[in-house]
Z-matrix of the N, CA and C atoms (Angstrom, degrees):
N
C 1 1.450
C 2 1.534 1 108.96
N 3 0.995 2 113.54 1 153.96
C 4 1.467 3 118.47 2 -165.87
C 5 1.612 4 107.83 3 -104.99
N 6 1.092 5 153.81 4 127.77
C 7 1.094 6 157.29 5 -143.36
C 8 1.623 7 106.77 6 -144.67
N 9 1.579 8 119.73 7 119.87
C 10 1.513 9 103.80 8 150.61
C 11 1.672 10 128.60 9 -77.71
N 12 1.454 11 105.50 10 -37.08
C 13 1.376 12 110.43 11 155.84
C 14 1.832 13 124.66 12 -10.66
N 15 1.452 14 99.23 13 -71.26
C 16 1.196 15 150.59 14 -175.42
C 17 2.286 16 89.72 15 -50.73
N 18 0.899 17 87.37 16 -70.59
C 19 1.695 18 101.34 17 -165.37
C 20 1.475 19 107.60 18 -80.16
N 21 1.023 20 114.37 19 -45.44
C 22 1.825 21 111.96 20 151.46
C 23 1.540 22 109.59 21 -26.37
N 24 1.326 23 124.67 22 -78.88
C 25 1.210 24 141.41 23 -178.23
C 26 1.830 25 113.16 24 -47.33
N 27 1.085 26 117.29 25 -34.18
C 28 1.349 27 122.68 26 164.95
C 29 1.797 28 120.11 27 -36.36
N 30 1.628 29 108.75 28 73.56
C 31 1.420 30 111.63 29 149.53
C 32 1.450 31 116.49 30 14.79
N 33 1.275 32 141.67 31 88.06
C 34 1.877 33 100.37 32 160.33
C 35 1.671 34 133.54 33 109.05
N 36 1.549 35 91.84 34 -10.19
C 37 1.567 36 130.41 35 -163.83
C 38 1.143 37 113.21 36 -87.58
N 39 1.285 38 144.07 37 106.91
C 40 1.434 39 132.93 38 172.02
C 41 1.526 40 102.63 39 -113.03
N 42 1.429 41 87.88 40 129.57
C 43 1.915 42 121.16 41 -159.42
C 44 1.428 43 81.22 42 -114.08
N 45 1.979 44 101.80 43 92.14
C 46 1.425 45 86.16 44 147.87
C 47 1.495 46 77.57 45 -162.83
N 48 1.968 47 124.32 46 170.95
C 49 1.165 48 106.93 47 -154.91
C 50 1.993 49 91.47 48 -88.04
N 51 1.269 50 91.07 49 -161.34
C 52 1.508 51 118.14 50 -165.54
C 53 1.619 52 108.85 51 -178.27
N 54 1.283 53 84.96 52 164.31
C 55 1.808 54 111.16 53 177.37
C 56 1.501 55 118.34 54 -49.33
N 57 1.252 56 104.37 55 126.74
C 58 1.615 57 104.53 56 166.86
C 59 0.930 58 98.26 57 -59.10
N 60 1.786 59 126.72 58 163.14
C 61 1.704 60 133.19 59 145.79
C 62 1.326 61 99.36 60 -78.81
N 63 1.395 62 111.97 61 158.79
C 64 1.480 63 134.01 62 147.79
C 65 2.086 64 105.68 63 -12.29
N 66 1.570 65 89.81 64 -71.64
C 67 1.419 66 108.54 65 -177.58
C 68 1.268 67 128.82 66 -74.53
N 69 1.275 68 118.11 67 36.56
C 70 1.446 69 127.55 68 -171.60
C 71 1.323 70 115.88 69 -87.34
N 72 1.574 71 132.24 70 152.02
C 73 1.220 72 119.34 71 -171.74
C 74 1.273 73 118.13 72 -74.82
N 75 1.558 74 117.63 73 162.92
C 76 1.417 75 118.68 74 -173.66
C 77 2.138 76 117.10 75 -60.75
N 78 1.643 77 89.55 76 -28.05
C 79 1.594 78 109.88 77 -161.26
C 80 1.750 79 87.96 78 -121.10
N 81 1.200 80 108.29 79 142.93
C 82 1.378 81 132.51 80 138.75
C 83 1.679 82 116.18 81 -10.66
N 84 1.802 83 114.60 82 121.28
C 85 1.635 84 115.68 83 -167.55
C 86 1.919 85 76.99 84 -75.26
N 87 1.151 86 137.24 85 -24.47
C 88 1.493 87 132.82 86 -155.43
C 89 1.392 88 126.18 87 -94.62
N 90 1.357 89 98.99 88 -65.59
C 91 1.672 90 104.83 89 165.83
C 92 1.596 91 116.56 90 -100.91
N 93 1.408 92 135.05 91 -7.57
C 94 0.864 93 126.68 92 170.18
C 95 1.332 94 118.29 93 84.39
N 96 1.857 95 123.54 94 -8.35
C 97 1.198 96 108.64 95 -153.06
C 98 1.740 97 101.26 96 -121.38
N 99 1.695 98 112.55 97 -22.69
C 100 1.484 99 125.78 98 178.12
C 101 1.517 100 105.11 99 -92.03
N 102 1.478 101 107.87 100 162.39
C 103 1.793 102 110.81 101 165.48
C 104 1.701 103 109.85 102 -70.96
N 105 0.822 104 113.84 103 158.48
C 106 1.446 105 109.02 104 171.84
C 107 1.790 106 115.43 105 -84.41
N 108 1.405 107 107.38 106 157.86
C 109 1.482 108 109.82 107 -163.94
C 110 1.137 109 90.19 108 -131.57
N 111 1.326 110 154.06 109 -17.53
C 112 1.325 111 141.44 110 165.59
C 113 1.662 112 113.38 111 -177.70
N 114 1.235 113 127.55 112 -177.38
C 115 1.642 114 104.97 113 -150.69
C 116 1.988 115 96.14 114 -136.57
N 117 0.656 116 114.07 115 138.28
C 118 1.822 117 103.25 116 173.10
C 119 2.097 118 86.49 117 -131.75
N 120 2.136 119 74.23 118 136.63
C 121 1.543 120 79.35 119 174.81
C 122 1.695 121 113.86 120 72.41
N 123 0.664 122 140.98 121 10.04
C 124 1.449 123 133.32 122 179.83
C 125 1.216 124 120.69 123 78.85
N 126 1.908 125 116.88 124 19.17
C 127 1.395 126 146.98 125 -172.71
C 128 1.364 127 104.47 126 -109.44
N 129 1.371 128 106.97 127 123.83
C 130 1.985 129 116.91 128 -177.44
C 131 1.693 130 96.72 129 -108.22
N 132 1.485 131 95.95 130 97.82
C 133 1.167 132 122.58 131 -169.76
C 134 1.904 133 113.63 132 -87.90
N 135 1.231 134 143.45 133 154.93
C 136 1.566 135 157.55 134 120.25
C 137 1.461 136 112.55 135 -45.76
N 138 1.284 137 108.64 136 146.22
C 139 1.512 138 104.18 137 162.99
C 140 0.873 139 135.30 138 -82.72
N 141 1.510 140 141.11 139 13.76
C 142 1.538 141 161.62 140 82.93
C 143 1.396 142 107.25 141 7.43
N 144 1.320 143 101.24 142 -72.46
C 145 1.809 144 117.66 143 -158.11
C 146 1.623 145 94.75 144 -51.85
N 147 1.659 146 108.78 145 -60.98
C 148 1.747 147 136.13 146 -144.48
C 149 1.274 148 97.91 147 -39.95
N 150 1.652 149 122.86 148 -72.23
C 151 1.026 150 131.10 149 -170.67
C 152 2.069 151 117.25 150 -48.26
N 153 1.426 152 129.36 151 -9.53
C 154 0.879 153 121.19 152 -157.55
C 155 1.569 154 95.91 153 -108.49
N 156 1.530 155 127.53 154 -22.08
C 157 1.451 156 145.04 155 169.11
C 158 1.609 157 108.72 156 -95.25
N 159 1.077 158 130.96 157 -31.19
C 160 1.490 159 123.95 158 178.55
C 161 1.404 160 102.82 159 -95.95
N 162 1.976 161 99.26 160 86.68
C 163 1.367 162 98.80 161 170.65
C 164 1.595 163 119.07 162 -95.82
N 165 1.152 164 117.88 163 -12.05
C 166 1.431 165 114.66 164 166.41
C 167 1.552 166 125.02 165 -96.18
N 168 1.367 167 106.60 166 26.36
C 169 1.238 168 113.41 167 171.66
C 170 1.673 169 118.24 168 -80.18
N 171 1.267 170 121.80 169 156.95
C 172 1.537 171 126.80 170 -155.70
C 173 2.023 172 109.35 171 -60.89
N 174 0.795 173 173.01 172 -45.47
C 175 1.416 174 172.75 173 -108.40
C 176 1.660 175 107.87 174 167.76
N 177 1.759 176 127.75 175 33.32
C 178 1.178 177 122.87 176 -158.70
C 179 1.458 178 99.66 177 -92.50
N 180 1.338 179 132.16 178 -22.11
C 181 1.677 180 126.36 179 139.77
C 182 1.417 181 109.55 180 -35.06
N 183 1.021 182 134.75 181 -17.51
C 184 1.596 183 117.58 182 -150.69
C 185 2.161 184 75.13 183 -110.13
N 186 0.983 185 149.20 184 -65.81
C 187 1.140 186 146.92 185 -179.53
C 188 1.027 187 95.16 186 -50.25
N 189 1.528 188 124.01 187 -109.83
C 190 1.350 189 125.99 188 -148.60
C 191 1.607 190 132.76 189 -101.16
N 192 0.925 191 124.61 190 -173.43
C 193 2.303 192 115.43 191 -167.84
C 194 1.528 193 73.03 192 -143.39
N 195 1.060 194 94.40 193 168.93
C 196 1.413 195 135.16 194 169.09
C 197 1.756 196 118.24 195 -111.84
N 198 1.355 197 112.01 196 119.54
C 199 1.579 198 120.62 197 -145.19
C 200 2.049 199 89.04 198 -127.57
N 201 1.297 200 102.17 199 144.96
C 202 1.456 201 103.78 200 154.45
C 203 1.164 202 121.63 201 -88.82
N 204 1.678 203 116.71 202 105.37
C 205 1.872 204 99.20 203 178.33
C 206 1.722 205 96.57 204 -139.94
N 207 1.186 206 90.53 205 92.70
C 208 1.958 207 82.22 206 174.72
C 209 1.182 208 140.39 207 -87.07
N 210 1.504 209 95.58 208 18.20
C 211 1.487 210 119.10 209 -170.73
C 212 1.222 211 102.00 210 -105.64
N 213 1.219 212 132.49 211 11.55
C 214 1.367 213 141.13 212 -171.68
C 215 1.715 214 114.35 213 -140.67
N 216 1.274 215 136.60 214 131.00
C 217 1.703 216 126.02 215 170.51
C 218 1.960 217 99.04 216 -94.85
N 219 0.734 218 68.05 217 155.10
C 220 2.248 219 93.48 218 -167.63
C 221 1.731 220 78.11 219 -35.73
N 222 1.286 221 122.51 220 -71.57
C 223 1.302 222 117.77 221 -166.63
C 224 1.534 223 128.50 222 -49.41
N 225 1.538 224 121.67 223 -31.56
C 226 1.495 225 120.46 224 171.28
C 227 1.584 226 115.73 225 -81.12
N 228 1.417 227 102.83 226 -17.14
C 229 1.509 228 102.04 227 157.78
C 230 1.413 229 141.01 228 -86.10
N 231 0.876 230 87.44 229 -9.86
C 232 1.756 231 115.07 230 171.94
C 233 1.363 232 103.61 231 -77.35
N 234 1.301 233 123.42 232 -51.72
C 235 1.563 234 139.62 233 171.01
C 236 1.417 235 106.67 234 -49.60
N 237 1.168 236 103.20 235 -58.11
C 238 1.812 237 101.91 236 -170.38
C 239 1.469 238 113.57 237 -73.22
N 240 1.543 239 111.36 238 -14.68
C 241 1.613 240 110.73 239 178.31
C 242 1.611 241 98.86 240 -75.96
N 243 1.278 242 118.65 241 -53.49
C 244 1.220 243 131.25 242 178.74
C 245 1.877 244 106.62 243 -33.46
N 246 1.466 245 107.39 244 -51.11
C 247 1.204 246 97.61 245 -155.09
C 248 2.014 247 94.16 246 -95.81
N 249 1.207 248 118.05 247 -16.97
C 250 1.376 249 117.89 248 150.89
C 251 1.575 250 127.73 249 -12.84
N 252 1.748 251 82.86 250 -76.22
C 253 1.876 252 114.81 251 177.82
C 254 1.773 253 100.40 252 -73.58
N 255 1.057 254 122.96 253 8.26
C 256 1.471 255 100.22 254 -158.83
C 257 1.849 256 88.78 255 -110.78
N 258 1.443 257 100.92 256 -34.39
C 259 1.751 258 110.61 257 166.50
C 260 1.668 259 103.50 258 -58.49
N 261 1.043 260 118.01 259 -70.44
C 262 1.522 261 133.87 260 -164.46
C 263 1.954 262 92.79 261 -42.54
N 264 1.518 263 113.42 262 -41.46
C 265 1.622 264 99.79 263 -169.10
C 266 1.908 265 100.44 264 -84.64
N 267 1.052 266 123.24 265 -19.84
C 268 1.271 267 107.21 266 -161.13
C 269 1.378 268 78.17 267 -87.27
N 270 1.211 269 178.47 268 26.02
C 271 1.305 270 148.90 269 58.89
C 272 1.230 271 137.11 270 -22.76
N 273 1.648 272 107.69 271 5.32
C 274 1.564 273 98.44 272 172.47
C 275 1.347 274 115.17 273 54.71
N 276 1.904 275 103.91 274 63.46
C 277 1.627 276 85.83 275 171.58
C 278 1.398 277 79.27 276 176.74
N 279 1.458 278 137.61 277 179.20
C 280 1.341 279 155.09 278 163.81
C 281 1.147 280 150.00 279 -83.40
N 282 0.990 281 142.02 280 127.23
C 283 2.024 282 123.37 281 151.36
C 284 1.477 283 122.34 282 -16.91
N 285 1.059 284 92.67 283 -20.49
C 286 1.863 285 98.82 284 -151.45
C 287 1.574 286 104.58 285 -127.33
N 288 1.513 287 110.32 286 22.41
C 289 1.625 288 108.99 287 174.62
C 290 1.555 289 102.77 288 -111.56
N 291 1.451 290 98.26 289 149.76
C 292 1.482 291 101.17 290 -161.80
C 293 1.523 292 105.46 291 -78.90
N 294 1.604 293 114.49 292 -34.72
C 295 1.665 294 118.26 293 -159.18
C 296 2.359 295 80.02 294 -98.66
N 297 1.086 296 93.44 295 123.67
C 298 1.994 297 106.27 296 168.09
C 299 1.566 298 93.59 297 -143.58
N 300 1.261 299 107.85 298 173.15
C 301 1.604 300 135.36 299 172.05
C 302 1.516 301 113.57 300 -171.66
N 303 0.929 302 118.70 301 147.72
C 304 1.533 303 128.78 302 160.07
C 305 2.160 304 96.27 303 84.13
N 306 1.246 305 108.53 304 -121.30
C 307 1.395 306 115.55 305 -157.13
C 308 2.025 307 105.21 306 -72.88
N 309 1.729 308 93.76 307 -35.09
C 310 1.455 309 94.51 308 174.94
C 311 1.280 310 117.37 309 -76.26
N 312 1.158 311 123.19 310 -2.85
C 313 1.436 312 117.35 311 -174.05
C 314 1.576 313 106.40 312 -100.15
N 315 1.467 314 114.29 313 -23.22
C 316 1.191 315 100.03 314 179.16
C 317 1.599 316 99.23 315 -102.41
N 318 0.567 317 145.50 316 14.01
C 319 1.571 318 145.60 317 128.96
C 320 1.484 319 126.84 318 -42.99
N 321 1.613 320 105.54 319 -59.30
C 322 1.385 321 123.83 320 174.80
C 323 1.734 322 116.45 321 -77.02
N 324 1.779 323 107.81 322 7.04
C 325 1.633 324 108.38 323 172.32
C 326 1.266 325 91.21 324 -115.59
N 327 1.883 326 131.23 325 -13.00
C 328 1.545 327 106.80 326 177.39
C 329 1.792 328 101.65 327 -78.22
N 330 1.765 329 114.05 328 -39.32
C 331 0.952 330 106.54 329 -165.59
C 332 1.842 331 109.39 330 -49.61
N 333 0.951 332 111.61 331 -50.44
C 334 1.728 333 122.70 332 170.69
C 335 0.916 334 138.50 333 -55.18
N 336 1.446 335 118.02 334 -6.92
C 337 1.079 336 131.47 335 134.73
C 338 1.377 337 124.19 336 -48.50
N 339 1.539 338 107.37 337 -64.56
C 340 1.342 339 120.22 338 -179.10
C 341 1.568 340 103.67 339 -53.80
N 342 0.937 341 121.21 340 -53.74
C 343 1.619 342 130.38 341 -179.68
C 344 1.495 343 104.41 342 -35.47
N 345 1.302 344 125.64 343 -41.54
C 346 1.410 345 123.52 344 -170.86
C 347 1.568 346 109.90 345 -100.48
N 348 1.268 347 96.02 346 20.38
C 349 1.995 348 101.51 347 154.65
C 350 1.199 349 121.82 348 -103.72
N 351 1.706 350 108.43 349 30.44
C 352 1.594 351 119.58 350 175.93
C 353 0.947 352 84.11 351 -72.20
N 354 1.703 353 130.33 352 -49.95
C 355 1.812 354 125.93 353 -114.41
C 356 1.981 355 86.04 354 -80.55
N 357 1.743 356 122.47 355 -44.38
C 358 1.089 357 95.79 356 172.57
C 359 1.272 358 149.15 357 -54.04
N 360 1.677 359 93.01 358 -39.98
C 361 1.630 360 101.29 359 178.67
C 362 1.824 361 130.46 360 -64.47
N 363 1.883 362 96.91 361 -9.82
C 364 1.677 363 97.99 362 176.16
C 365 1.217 364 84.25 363 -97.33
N 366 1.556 365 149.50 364 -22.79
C 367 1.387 366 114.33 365 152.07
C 368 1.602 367 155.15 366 -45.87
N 369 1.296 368 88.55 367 -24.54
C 370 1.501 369 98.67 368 -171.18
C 371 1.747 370 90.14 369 -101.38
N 372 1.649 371 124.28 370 -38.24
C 373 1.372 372 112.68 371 -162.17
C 374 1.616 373 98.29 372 -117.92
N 375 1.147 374 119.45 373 3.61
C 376 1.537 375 119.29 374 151.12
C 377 1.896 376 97.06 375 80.49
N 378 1.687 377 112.18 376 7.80
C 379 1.573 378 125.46 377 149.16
C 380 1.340 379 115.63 378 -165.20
N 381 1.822 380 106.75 379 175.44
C 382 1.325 381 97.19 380 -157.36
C 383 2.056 382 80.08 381 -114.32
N 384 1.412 383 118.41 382 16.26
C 385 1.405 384 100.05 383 -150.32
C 386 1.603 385 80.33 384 -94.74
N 387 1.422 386 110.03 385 160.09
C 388 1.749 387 100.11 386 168.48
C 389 1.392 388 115.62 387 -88.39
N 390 1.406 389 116.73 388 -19.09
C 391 1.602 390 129.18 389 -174.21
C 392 1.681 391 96.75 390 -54.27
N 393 1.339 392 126.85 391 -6.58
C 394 1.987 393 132.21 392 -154.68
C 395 1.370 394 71.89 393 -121.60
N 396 1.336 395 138.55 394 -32.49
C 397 1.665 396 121.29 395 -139.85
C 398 1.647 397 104.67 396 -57.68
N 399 1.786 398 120.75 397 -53.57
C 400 1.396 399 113.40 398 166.25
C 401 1.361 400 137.90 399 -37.54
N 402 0.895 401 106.24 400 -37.87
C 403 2.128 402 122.78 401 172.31
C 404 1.252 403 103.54 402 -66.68
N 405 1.533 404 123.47 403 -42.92
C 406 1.372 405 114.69 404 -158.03
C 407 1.094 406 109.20 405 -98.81
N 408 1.477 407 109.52 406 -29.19
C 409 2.136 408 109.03 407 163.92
C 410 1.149 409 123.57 408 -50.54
N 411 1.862 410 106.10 409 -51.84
C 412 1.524 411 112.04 410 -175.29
C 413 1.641 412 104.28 411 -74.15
N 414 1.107 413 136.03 412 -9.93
C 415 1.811 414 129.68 413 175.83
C 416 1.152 415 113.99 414 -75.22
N 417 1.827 416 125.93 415 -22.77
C 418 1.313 417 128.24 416 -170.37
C 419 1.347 418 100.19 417 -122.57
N 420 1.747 419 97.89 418 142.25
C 421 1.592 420 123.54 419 -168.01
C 422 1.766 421 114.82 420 -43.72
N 423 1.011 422 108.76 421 129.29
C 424 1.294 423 121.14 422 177.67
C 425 1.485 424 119.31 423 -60.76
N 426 1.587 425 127.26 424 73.80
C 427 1.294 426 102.90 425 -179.63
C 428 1.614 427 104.81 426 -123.90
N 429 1.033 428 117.47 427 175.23
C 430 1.703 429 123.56 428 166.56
C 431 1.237 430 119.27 429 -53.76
N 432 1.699 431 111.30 430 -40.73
C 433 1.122 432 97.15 431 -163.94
C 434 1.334 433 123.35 432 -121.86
N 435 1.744 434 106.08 433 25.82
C 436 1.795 435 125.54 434 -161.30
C 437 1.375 436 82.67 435 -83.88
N 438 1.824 437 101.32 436 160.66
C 439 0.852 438 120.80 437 -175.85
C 440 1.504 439 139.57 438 -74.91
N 441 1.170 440 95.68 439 6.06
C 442 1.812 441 110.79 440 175.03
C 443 1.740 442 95.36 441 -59.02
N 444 0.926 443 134.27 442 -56.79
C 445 1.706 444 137.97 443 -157.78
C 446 1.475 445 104.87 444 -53.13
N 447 1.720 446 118.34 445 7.34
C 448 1.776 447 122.75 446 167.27
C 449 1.676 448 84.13 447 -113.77
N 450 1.299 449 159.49 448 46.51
C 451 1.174 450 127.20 449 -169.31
C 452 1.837 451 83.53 450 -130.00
N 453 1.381 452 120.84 451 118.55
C 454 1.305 453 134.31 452 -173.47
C 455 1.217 454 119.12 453 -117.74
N 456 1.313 455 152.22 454 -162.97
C 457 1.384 456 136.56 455 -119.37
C 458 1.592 457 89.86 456 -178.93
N 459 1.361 458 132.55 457 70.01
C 460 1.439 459 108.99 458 175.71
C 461 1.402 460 128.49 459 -96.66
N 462 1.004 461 128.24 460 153.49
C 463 1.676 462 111.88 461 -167.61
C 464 1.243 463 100.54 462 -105.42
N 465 1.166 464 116.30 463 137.42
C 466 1.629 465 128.33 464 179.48
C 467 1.444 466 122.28 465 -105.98
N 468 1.025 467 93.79 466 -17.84
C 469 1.781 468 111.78 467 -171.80
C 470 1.483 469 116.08 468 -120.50
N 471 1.113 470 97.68 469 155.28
C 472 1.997 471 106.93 470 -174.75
C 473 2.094 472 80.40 471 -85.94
N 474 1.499 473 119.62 472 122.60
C 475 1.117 474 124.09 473 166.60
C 476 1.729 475 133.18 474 31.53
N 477 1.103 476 120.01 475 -143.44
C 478 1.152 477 104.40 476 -163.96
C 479 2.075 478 103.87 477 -134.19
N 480 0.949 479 120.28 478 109.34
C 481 1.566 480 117.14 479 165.94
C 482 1.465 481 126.58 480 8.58
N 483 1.103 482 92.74 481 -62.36
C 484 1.528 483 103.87 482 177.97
C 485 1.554 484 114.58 483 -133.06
N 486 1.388 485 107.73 484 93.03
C 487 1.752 486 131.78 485 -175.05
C 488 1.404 487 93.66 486 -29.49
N 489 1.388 488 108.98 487 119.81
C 490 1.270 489 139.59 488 143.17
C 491 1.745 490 108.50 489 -10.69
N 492 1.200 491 143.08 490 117.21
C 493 1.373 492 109.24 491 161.66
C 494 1.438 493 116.93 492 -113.39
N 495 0.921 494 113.99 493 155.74
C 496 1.479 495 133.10 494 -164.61
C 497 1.739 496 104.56 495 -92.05
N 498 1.627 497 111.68 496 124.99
C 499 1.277 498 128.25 497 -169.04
C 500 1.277 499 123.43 498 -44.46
N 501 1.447 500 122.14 499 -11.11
C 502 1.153 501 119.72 500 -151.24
C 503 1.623 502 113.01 501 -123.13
N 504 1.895 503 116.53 502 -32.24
C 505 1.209 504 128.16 503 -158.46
C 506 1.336 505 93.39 504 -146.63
N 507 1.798 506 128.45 505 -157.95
C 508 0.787 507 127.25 506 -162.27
C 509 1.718 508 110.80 507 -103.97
N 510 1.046 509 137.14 508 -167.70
C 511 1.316 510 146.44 509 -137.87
C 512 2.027 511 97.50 510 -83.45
N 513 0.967 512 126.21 511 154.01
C 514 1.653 513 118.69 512 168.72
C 515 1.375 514 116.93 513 -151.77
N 516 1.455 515 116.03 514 125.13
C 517 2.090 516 135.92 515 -164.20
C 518 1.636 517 82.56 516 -72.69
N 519 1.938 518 109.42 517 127.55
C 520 1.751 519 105.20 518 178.69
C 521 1.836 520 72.47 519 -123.36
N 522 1.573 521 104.85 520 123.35
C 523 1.259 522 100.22 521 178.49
C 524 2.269 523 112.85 522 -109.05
N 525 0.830 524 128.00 523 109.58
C 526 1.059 525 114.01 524 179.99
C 527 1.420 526 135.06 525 -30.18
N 528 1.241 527 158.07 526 160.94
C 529 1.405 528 159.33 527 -168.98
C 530 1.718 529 105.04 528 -95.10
């Protein structure tokens, strides 16, 4: 299972995206279900997935919070955001539009749901932003079985303000589904 928790805590790690290789997998290292669009960490990430592992990337408060859902691994939530936004477009319209009815609206009351599993996670980690997520992992006791291992990565936002750029070439638009 793929964990931001988990990768936060990574010693040494710079969480920000980068270049696929040549040899990258066909599917997502996370959810398994998108191609990958760029990789953080040596992770062949979706643009779903990206935002929930590229925590030191430039405006990654501005995309995604950090939610308590332990009923879910980073990857089936990633899936269900995906397929959220994926209702909202075949209606031509958003997560994030105020006037919905019918299929987008109940899409846009599960997503809001999810939205209000910040309030646990600044309980337990005292924020909901992930850019804090390293500070607040390493401050609380190291055990197997504490409750960080529900603390997930949801993306709220279509990408990031100012495109990520990739180490190698020039700048690239990662637009959500």
């Amino acid at each position: 299972m793929m964990d931001p928790v988990q990768m936060a805590m990574m010693d040494g790690a710079d969480l920000r995206v980068g270049h696929l290789a040549q040899t990258a997998p066909a599917r997502c290292d996370c959810c398994g279900h998108l191609p990958p669009a760029g990789t953080v960490a040596g992770l062949s990430l979706c643009t779903t997935c990206l935002p929930a592992f590229a925590l030191d990337e430039y405006d990654i408060d501005c995309v995604t919070r950090l939610i308590w859902c332990p009923l879910f691994d980073q990857g089936a939530l990633s899936r269900l955001v995906t397929a959220l936004q994926a209702v909202s477009a075949k209606h031509e319209t958003t997560l994030w539009s105020q006037e919905l009815s019918g299929e987008p609206l109940a899409a846009k009351r599960v997503f809001d749901t999810l939205k209000k599993q910040c309030e646990p996670a600044v309980s337990l980690l005292g924020t909901d932003r992930p850019s804090r997520l390293r500070a607040a992992a390493r401050a609380l006791p190291r055990r197997p079985d504490h409750a960080l291992s529900g603390i997930r990565c949801l993306t709220v936002s279509t990408w990031f303000a100012k495109s990520p750029a990739p180490p190698v070439s020039g700048t690239w638009e990662i637009q959500t589904v």
